[in-house]
LUMTOR-397385 format. One record per residue (C-alpha): residue number from 1; chain; x negated, y negated, z negated. Coordinates in steps of 0.5 Angstrom, whole numbers, always signed. Each point is the difference from the previous one (the first is absolute). Example, Ala and Ser with C-alpha at 12.3 -4.5 7.8 and 13.67 -1.06 7.14 Angstrom:
<pts>
pt kolkol: 1	zator: A	x: -25	y: +9	z: -16 $
pt kolkol: 2	zator: A	x: -2	y: -7	z: +2 $
</pts>
This chain:
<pts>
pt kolkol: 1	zator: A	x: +250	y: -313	z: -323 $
pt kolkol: 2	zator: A	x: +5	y: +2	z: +4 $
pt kolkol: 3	zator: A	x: -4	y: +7	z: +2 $
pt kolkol: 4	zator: A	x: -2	y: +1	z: -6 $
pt kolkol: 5	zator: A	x: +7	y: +0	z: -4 $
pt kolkol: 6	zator: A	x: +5	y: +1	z: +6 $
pt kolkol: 7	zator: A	x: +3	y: -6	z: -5 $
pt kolkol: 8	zator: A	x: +2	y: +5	z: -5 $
pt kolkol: 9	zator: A	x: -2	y: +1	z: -7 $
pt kolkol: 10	zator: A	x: -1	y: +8	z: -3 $
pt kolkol: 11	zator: A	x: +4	y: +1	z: -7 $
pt kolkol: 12	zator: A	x: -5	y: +6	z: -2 $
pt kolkol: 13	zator: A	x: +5	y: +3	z: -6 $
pt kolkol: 14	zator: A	x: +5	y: +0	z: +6 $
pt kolkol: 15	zator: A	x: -5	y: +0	z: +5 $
pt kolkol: 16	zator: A	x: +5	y: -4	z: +5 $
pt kolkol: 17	zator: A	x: -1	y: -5	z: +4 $
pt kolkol: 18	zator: A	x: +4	y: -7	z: +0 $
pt kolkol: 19	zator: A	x: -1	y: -6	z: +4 $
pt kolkol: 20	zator: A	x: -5	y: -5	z: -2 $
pt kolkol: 21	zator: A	x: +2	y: -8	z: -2 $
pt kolkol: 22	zator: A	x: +1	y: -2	z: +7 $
pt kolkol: 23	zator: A	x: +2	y: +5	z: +4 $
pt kolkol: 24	zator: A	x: +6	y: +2	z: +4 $
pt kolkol: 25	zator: A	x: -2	y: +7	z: +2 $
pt kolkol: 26	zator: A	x: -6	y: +4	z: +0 $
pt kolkol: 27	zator: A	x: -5	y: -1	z: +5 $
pt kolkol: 28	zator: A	x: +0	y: +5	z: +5 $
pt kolkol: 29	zator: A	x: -6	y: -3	z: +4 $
pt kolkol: 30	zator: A	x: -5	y: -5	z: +0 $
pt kolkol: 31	zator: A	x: -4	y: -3	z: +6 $
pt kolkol: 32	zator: A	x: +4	y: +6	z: +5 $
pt kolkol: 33	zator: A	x: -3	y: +5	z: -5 $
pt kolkol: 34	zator: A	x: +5	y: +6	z: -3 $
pt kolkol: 35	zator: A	x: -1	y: -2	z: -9 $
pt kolkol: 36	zator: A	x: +1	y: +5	z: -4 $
pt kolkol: 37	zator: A	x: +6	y: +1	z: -5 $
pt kolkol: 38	zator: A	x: -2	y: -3	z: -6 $
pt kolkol: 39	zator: A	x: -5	y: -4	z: +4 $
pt kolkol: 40	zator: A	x: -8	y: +2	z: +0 $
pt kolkol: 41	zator: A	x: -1	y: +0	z: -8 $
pt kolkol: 42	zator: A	x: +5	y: +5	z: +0 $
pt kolkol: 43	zator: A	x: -2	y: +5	z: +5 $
pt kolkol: 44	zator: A	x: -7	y: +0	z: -2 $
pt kolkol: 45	zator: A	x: +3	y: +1	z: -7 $
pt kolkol: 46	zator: A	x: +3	y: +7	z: +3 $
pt kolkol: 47	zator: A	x: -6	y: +2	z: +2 $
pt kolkol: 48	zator: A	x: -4	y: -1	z: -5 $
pt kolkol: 49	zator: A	x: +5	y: +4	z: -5 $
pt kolkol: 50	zator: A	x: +2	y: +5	z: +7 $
pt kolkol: 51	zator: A	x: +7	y: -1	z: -1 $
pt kolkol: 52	zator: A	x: +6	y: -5	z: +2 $
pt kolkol: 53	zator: A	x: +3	y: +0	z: -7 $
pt kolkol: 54	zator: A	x: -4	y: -6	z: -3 $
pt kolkol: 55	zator: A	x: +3	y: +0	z: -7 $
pt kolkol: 56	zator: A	x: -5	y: -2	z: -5 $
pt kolkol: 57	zator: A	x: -1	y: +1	z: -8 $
pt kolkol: 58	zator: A	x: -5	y: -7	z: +1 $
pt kolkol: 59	zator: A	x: +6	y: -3	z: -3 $
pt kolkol: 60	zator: A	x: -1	y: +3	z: -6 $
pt kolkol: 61	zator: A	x: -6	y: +1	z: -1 $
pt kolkol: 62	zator: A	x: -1	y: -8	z: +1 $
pt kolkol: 63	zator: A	x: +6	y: -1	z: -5 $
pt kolkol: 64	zator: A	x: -4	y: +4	z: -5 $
pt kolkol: 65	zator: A	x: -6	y: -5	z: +1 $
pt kolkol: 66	zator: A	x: +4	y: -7	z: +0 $
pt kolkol: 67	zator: A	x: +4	y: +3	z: -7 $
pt kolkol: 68	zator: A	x: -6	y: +2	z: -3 $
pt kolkol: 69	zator: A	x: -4	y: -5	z: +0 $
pt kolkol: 70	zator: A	x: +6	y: -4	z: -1 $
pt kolkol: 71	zator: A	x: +1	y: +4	z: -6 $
pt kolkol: 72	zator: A	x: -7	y: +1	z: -2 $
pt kolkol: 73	zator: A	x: -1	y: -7	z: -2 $
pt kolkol: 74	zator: A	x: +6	y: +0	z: -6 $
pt kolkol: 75	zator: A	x: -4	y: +7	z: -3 $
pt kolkol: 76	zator: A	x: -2	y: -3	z: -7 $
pt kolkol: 77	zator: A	x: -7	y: +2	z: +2 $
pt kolkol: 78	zator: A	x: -1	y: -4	z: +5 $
pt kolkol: 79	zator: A	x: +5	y: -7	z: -4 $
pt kolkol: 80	zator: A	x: -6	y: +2	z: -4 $
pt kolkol: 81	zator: A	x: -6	y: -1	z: +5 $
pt kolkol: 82	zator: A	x: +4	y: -6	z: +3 $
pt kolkol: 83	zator: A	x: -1	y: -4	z: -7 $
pt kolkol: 84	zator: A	x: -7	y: +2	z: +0 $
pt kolkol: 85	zator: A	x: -2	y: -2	z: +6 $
pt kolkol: 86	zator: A	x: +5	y: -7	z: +0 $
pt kolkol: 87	zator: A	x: -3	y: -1	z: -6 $
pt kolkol: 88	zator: A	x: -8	y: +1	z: +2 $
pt kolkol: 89	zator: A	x: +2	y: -5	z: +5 $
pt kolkol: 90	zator: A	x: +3	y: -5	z: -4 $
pt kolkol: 91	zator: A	x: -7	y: +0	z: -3 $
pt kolkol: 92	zator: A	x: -3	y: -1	z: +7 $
pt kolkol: 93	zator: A	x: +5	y: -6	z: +0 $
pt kolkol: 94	zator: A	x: +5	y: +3	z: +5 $
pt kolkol: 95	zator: A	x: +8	y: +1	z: -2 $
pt kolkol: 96	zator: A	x: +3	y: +6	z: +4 $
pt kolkol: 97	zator: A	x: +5	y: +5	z: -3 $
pt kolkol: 98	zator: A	x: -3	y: +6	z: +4 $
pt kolkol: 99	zator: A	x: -5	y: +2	z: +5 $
pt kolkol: 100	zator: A	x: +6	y: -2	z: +6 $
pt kolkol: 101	zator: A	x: +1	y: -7	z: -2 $
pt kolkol: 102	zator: A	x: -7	y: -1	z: +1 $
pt kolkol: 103	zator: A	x: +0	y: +3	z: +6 $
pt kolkol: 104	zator: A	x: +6	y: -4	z: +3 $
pt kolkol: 105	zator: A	x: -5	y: -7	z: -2 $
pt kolkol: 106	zator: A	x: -4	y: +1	z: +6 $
pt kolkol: 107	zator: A	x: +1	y: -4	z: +6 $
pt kolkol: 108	zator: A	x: -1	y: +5	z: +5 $
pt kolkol: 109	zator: A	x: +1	y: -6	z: +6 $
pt kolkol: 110	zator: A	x: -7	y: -2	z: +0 $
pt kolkol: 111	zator: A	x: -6	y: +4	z: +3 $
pt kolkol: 112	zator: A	x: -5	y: -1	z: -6 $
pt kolkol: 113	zator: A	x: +2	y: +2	z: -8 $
pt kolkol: 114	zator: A	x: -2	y: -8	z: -3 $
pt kolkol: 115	zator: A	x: -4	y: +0	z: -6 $
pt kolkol: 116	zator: A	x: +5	y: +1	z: -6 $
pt kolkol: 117	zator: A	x: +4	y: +5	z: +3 $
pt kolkol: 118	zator: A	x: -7	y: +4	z: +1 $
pt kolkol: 119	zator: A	x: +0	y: -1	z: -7 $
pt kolkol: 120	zator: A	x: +6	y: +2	z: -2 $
pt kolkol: 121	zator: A	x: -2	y: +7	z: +4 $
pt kolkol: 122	zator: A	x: -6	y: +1	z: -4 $
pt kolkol: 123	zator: A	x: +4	y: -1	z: -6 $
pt kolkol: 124	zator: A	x: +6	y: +4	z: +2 $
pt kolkol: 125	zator: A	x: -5	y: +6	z: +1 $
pt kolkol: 126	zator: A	x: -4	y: -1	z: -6 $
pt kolkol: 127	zator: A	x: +7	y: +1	z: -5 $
pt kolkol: 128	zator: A	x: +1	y: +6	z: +4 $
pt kolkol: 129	zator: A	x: -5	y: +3	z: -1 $
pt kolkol: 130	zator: A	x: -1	y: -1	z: -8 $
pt kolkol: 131	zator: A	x: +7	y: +1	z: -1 $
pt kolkol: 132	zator: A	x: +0	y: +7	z: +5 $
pt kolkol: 133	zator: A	x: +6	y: -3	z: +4 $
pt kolkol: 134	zator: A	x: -1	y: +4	z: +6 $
pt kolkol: 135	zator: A	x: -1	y: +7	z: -3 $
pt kolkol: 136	zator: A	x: +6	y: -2	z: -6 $
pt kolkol: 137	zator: A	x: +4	y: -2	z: +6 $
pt kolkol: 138	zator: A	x: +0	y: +6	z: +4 $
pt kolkol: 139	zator: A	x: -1	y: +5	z: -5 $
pt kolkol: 140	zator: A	x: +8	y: -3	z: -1 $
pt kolkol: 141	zator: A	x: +2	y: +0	z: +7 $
pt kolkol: 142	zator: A	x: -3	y: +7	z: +1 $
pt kolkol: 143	zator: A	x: +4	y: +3	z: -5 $
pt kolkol: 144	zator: A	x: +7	y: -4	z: +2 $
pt kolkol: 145	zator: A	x: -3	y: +3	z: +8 $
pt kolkol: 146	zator: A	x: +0	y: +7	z: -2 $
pt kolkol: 147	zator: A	x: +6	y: +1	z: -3 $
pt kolkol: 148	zator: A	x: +4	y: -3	z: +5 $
pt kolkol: 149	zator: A	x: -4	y: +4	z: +5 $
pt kolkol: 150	zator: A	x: +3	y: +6	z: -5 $
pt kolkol: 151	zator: A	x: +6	y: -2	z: +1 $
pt kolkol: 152	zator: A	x: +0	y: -2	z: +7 $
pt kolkol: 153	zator: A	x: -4	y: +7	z: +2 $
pt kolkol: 154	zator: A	x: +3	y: +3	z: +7 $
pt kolkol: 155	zator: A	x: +0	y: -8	z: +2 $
pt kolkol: 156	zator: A	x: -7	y: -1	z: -2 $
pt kolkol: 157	zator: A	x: -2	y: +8	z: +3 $
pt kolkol: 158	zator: A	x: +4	y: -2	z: +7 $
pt kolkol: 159	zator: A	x: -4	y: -7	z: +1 $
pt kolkol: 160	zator: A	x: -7	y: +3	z: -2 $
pt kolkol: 161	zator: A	x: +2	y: +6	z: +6 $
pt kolkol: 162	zator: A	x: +1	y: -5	z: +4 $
pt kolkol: 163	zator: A	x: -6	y: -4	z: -1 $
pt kolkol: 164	zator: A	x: -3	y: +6	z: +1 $
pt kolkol: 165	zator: A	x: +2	y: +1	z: +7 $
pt kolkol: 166	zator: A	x: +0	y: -7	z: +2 $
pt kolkol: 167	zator: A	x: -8	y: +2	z: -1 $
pt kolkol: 168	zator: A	x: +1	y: +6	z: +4 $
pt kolkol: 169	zator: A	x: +3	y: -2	z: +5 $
pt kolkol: 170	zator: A	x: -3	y: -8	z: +0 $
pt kolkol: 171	zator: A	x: -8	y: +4	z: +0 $
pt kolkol: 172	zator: A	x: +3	y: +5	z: +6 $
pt kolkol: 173	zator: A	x: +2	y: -6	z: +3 $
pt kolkol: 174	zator: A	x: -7	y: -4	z: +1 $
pt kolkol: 175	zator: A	x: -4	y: +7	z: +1 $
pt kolkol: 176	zator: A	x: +4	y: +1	z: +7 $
pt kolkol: 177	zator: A	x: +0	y: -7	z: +2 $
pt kolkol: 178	zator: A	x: -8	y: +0	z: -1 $
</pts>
């Protein structure tokens, strides 16, 4: 871990470094070897982008992400899709507000579903697909996206650029390396 972060976390809106919990000061080596600044993530990152400035827009894409999903499920189209499916599985004999509580029910500790959690899975599916949770659902959070993408275009526009080149370079990369 050491190697890999030089003990330090990147900020990509800023693209600084700031010491990780636990460390003094950057890690200059490891095992007698030389550690790159920011550690072995972030020169791998330079390289991938062919630049030493490593500031992002991935925080505002992600941020989009999070605040419309979050946004998405107080849509009245998809407050409405919800009661349909709360109440095609209260006729199945389950009683969850939203498709998110009935997933927070799983006990994900054990290594097989037992019996009834299969059963609230197969029911949990089946009232989707009769009330179109899912299309209902997207088409609302799509439409949310697209206007926060509108608004945030240089942002969006610059993360999908470095996308790109991190592609680029990443296949120019394993190409000379055989």
């Amino acid at each position: 871990m050491a190697a890999l972060t030089a003990g330090q976390l990147l900020d990509g809106d800023t693209g600084e470094s700031r010491l990780a919990a636990g460390y003094d000061s950057p890690v200059k080596r490891v095992r007698g070897k030389a550690v790159p600044p920011g550690g072995c993530a972030q020169e791998a990152e330079r390289k991938l982008l062919g630049r030493d400035d490593l500031r992002s827009e991935a925080g505002v894409v992600s941020r989009i992400n999070t605040e419309s999903f979050s946004s998405s499920r107080s849509t009245p189209a998809v407050k409405t899709v919800f009661a349909k499916w709360s109440s095609c599985m209260k006729k199945a004999g389950y009683d969850f507000p939203d498709p998110l509580k009935s997933i927070g029910s799983a006990d994900l500790n054990v290594p097989a579903a037992p019996k009834a959690e299969t059963e609230l899975a197969t029911a949990d599916v089946k009232c989707k697909e009769s009330v179109d949770l899912v299309a209902v659902w997207s088409r609302a959070e799509t439409s949310i996206q697209r206007g926060m993408i509108k608004k945030k275009a240089s942002a969006t526009a610059a993360q999908r650029a470095d996308n790109a080149t991190r592609l680029r370079n990443a296949a120019e990369i394993v190409k000379k390396s055989g």
